[in-house]
GUMIKOL-961818 format. One record per residue (C-alpha): y, x, z; residue number from 1. Coordinates in nm, 4 decimals, decimal comma. Each point is the difference from the previous one (the first is absolute). Example, Ala and Ser with C-alpha at 12.3 -4.5 7.8 and 13.67 -1.06 7.14 Angstrom:
BEGIN
<node north="-0,4500" east="1,2300" up="0,7800" kedo="1"/>
<node north="0,3440" east="0,1370" up="-0,0660" kedo="2"/>
***
This chain:
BEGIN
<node north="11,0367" east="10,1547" up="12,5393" kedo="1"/>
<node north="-0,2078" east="0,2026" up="0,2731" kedo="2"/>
<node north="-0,2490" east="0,1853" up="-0,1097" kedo="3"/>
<node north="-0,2672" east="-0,1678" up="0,1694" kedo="4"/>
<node north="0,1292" east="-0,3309" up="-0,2022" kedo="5"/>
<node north="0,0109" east="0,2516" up="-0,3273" kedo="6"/>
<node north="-0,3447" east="0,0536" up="0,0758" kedo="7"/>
<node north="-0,1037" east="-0,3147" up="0,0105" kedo="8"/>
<node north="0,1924" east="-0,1248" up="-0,2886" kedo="9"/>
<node north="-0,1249" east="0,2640" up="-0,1921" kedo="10"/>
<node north="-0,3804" east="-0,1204" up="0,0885" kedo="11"/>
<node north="0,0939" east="-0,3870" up="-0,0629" kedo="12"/>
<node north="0,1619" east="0,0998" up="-0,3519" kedo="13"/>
<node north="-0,3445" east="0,1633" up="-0,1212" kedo="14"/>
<node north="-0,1491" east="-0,2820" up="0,1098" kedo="15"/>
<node north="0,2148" east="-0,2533" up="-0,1761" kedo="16"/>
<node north="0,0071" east="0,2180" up="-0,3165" kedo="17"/>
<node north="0,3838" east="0,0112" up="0,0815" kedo="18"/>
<node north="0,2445" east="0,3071" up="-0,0493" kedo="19"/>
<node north="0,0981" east="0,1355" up="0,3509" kedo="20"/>
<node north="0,3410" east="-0,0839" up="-0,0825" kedo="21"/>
<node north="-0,0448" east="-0,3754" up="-0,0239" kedo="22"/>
<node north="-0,1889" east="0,0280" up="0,3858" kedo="23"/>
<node north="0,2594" east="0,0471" up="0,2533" kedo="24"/>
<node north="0,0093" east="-0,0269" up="0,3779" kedo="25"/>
<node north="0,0595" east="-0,3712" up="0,0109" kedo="26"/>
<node north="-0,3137" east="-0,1076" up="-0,2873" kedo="27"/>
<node north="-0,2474" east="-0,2513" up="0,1018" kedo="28"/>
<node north="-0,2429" east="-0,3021" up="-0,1178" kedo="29"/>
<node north="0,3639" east="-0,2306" up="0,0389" kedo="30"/>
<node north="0,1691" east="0,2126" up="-0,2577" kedo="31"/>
<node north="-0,2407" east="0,1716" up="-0,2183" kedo="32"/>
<node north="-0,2090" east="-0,2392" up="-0,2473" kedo="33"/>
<node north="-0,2966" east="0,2696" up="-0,0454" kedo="34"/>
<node north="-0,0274" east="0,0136" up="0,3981" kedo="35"/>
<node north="-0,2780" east="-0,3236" up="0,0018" kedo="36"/>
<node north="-0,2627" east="-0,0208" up="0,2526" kedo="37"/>
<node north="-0,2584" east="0,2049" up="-0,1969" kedo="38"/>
<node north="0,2789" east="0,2681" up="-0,0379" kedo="39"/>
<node north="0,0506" east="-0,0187" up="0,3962" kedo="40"/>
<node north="-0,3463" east="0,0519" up="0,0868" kedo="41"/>
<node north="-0,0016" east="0,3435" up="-0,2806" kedo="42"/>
<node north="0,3330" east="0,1063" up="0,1946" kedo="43"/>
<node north="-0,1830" east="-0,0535" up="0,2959" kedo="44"/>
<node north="-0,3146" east="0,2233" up="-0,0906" kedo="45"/>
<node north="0,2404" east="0,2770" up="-0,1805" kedo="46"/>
<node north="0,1772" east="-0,0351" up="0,2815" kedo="47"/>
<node north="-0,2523" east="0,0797" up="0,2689" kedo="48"/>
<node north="-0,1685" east="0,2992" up="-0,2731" kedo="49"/>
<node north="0,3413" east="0,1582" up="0,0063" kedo="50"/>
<node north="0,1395" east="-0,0130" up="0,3448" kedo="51"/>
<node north="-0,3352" east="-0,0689" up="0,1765" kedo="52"/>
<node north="0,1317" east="-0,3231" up="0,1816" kedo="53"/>
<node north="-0,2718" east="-0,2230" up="0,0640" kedo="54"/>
<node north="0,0915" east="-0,3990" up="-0,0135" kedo="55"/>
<node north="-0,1504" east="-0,2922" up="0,1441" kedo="56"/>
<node north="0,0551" east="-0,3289" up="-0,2084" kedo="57"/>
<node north="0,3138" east="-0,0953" up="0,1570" kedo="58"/>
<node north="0,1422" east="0,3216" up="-0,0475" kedo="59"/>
<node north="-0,0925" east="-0,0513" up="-0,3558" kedo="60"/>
<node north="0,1675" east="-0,3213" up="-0,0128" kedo="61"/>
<node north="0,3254" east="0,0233" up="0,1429" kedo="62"/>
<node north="0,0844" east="0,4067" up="-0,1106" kedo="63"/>
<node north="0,1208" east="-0,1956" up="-0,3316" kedo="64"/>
<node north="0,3171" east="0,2867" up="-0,0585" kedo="65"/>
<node north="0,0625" east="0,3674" up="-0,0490" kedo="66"/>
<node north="0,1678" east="-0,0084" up="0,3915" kedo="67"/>
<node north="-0,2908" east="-0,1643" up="0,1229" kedo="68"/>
<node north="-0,2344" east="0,1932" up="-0,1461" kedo="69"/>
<node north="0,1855" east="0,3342" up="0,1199" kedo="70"/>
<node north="0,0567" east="-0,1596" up="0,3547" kedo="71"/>
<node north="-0,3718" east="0,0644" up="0,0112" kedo="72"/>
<node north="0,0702" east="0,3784" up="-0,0355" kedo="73"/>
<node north="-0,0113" east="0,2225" up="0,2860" kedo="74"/>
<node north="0,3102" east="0,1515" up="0,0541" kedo="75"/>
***
C-alpha cells in the first residue's frame, strides 16, 4: 500500500471504528458494510480536516474507496 493510500486508510478506519488492519488499499462502500452513506459523508469531512482537500458534492459522491479518496492527494 502507498503511503498516501495508508494515510487514507488509516483516516477511513477511525472513522468506521475499524482496526487499520481490516482497511486496506482496495476498501470501499462495495466491500465494507460500515462504509453507508452517512459514513461517506464523515469520511468526507475527516477527510478534508486531515488532508485539507476541499470537495464539491460530486466529489463526495463518486470518491466511494481508499484509491479514490487518495487520488485526490497531491502528489
Amino acid at each position: 500500500m502507498s503511503a498516501k493510500s495508508a494515510e487514507v486508510a488509516s483516516v477511513v478506519a477511525s472513522v468506521l471504528n475499524l482496526p487499520a488492519a481490516e482497511v486496506t488499499a482496495d476498501a470501499s462502500m462495495e466491500n465494507l458494510h460500515q462504509w453507508d452513506s452517512l459514513a461517506q459523508l464523515n469520511i468526507c469531512l475527516a477527510f478534508h480536516e486531515r488532508f485539507g482537500v476541499a470537495m464539491d458534492m460530486e466529489t463526495i459522491a463518486s470518491s466511494t474507496s481508499v484509491a479514490k479518496l487518495a487520488a485526490l492527494l497531491p502528489n
